[in-house]
C-alpha positions in Angstrom: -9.2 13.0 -7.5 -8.7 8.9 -8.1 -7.5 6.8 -5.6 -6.1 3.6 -6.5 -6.6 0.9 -3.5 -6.2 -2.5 -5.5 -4.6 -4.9 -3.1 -3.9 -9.2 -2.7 -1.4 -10.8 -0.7 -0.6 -13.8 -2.3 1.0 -17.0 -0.5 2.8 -17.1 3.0 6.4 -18.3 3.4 7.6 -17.4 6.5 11.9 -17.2 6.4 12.2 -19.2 9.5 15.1 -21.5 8.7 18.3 -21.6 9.3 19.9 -23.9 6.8 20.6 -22.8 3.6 19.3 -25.7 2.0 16.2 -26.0 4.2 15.3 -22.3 3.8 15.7 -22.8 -0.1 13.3 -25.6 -0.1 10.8 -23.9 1.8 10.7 -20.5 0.0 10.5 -23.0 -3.3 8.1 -25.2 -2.1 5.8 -22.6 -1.0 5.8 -19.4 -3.5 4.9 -20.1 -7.1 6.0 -17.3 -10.1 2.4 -17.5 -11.3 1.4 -15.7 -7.7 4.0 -13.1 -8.0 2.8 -12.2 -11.6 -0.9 -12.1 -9.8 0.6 -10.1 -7.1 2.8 -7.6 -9.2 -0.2 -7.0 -12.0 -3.2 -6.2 -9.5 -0.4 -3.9 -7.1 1.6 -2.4 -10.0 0.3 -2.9 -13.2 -3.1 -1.9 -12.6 -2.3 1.4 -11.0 0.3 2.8 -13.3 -2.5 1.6 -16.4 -5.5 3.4 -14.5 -3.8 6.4 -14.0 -2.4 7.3 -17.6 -6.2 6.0 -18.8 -7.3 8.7 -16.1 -4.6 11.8 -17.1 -6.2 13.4 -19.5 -9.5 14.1 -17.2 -7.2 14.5 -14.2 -5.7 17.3 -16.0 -9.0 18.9 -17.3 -9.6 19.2 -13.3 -6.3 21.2 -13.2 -7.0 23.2 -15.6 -10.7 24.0 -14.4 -9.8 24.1 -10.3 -6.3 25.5 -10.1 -2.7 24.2 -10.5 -1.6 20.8 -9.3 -5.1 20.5 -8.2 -5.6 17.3 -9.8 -4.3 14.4 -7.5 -3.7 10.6 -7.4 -3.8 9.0 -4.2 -2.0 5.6 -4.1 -2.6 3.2 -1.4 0.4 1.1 -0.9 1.3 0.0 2.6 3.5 0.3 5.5 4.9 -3.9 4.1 6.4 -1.8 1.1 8.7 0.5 3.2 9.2 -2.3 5.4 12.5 -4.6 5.7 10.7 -7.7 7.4 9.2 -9.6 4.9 6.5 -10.7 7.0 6.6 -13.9 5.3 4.9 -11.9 2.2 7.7 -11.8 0.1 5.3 -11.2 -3.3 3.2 -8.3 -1.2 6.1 -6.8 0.1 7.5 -6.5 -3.4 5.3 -5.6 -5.3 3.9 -2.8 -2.4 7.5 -1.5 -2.7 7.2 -1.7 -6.2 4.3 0.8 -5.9 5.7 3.1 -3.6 8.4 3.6 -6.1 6.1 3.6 -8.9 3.9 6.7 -7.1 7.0 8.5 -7.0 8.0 8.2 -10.2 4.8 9.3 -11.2 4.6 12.4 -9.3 7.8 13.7 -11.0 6.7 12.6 -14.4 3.2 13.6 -14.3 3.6 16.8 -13.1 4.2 18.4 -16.6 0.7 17.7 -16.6 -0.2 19.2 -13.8 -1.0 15.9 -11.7 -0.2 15.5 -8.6 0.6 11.7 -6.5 1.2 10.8 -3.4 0.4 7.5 -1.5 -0.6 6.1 1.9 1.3 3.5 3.5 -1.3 2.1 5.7 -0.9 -0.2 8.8 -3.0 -2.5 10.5 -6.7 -1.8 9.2 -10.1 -3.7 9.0 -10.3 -4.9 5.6 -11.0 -8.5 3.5 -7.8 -9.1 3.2 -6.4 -8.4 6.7 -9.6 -10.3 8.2 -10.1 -12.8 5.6 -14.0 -11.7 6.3 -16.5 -8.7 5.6 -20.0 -8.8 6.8 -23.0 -7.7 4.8 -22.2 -3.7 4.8 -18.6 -4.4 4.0 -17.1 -4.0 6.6 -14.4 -6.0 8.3 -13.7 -6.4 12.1 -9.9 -6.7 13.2 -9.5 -6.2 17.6 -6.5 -5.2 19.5 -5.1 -8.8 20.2 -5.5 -9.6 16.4 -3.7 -6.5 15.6 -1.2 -7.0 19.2 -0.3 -10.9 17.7 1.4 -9.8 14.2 5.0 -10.7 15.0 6.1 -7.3 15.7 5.2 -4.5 18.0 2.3 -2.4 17.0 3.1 0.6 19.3 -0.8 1.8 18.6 -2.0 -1.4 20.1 -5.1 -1.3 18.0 -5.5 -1.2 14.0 -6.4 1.9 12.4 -9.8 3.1 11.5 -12.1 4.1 8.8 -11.7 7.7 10.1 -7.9 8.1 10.1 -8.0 6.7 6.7 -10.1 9.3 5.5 -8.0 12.1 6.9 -5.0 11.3 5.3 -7.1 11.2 2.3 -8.4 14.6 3.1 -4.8 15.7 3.6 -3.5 14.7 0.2 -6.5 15.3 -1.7 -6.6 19.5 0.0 -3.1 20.1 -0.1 -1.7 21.2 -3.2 1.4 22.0 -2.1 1.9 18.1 -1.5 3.6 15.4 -3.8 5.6 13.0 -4.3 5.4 11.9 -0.6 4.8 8.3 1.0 2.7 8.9 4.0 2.3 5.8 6.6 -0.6 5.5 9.0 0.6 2.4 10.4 0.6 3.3 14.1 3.8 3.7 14.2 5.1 0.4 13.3 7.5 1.6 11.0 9.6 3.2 14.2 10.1 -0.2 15.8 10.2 -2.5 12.5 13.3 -1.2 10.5 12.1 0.5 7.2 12.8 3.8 4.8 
């Protein structure tokens, strides 16, 4: 099994204007090409490169455990199914570019007896949601962190280490899985408008 769980965000620019003009000079004056390409390469670039440097041993565990045994677990996130940009145009991007990218990998890499599916996560603890870890790692993110997002978490809490791991343990047992985006968000994705 390999999971691939690189993530960054990248810069903020929230689409609050209403003025062509004004909204142009804000999206300008706040995103730069050289954080796209930053975003893009550590969400994209490095999982479809990991992966083929990873097929051939993915494939010798197919081979030695059973058909379609072998599997690649992307983590994406629920911002790449989205259609609210959060602000994060860059993340959302390139997160949808990797939801794509996971499913054009499970059809191609099939022939090979690979199997990959991704998680489209939610609100969870992490550096990057939190801005902060302390000494084991670990992040912190409480309800009203999670509750003041913009949008309606119907959870009202973020997700934990625990519910991560069984959707990992889903996709990594099931065989008879892939190709298939799952989100543990929640359930934001049935009040924000996505898919």
């Amino acid at each position: 099994m390999q999971v691939c769980a690189a993530g960054i965000q990248g810069t903020k620019a929230e689409p609050d204007e209403e003025h062509a003009p004004s909204l142009k000079e804000k999206l300008w004056q706040q995103e730069e090409p050289e954080v796209w390409n930053q975003n893009y390469n550590t969400n994209v670039t490095s999982v479809y490169f990991t992966t083929v440097a990873f097929l051939p041993l993915l494939q010798a565990g197919s081979e030695t455990h059973g058909h379609l045994s072998a599997s690649v677990i992307v983590i994406s996130s629920m911002s790449g199914i989205m259609r609210h940009s959060q602000g994060h145009f860059s993340y959302n991007t390139a997160k949808g570019a990797t939801v794509h990218l996971s499913r054009l990998m499970s059809a191609e890499f099939q022939k090979v007896r690979v199997r990959v599916n991704s998680i489209a996560p939610g609100y969870f603890p992490s550096e990057m949601t939190t801005k902060e870890s302390g000494p084991d790692q670990k992040s912190e993110l409480p309800p009203e962190k999670v509750l003041s997002k913009g949008h309606d978490v119907p959870a009202r809490r973020a997700g934990s280490d625990e519910e991560m791991a069984q959707a990992v343990l889903f996709l990594t047992k099931n065989a008879y899985v892939n190709g298939e985006v799952i989100a543990v968000d929640g359930g934001v994705l049935n009040v924000v408008a996505g898919r």
